[in-house]
N, C-alpha and C positions, 0 to 999 in steps of 0.2 A: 504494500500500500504506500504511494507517493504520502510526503509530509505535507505541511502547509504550503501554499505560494508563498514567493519568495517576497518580500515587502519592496517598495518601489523606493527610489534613491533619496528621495522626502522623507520617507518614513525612517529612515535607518541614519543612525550618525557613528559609523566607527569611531570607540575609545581613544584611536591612535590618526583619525585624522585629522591632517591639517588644518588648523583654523584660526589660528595664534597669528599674527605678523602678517596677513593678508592684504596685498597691493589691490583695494579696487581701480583700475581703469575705465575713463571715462566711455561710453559706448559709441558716442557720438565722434569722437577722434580727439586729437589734441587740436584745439585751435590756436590760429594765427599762419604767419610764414614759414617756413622751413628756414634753418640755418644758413647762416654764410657757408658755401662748397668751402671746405678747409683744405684743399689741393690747388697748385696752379691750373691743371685740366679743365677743360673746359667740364658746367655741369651736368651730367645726365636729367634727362628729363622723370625719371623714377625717381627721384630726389626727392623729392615735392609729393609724393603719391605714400612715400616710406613715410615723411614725418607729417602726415594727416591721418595713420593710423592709432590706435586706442594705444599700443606698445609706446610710440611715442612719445607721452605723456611722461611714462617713466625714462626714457631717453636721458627726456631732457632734465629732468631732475636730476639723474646719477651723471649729467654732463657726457655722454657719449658719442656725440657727435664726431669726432674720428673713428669710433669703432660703425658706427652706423653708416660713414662713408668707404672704410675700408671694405665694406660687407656688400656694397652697390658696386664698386670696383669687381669684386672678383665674381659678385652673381655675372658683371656685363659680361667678363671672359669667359664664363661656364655657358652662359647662350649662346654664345657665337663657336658655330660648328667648327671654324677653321681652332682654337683654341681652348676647345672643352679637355679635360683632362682627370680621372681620377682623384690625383691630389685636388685639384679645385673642387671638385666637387665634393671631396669629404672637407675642405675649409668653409664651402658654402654650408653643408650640412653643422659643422660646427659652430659656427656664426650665429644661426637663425638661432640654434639652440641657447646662447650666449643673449641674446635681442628679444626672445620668446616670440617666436615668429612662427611657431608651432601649438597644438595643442599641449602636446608633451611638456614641452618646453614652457611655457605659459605654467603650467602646474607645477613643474619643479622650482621655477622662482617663486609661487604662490602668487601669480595675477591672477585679478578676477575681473573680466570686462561686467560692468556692471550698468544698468541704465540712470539717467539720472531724472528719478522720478518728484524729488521737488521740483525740477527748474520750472514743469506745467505746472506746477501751482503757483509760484513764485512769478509767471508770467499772466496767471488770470488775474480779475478783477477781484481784490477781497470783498468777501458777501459778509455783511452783520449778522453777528453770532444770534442765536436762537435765543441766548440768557440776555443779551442787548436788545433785544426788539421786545421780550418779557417786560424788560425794567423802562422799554419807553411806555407801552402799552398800560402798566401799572400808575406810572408817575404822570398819565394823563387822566387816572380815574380817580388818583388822589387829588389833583386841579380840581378835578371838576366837584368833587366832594365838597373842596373848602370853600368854592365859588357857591355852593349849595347851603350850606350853613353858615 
């Protein structure tokens, strides 16, 4: 006889997992410009596409910006057929890992892309609280009392 289903990733919190020192990352990307290319090179146009991703955010915090260009550098030479090579491609694999540019990767530093669910409230119009519309409703039937006697 099968045991119980298994409980869904909600229901179950492993003892031993991560959840101490958790980077959330913004979902929406990091905004503003991308950095100044830190090479005389001219800059790739991926440039600009790497630092408007959620990873970003933390980039620029821990200042990585040479490692975030050196990782643009050696992805160009792994796409281009005439100059793909093994070793590059285990630097590119090692990089992403280093950037969390991965699922994997993402978990082992502890980011968590997360939404940022005040900024829509923080963008609506604030509505008067239910207990402020009580105490106007009140303090017009106390008026009207004193007006009365």
């Amino acid at each position: 006889m099968p045991g119980p289903a298994p409980k869904s990733s909600d229901q179950v919190r492993r003892r031993n997992a991560p959840i101490a020192n958790t980077v959330q990352l913004p979902a929406e990307g990091r905004k503003g410009e991308p950095p100044v290319w830190p090479y005389a090179s001219e800059c790739p146009s991926v440039w600009a596409e790497f630092w408007a991703t959620p990873q970003a955010a933390q980039w620029e915090r821990q200042g990585m910006v040479r490692l975030v260009a050196r990782y643009v550098m050696v992805l160009s030479l792994v796409e281009n057929p005439d100059t793909v090579s093994a070793t590059l491609l285990g630097e590119v694999r090692q990089l992403e890992d280093r950037l969390g540019l991965s699922p994997m990767a993402m978990l082992r530093l502890r980011w968590e892309v997360v939404a940022d669910e005040v900024a829509g409230k923080r963008d609506s119009k604030p509505v008067a609280s239910r207990a402020r519309r009580r105490l106007k409703v009140a303090g017009d039937a106390v008026e009207r009392s004193r007006g009365a006697g």
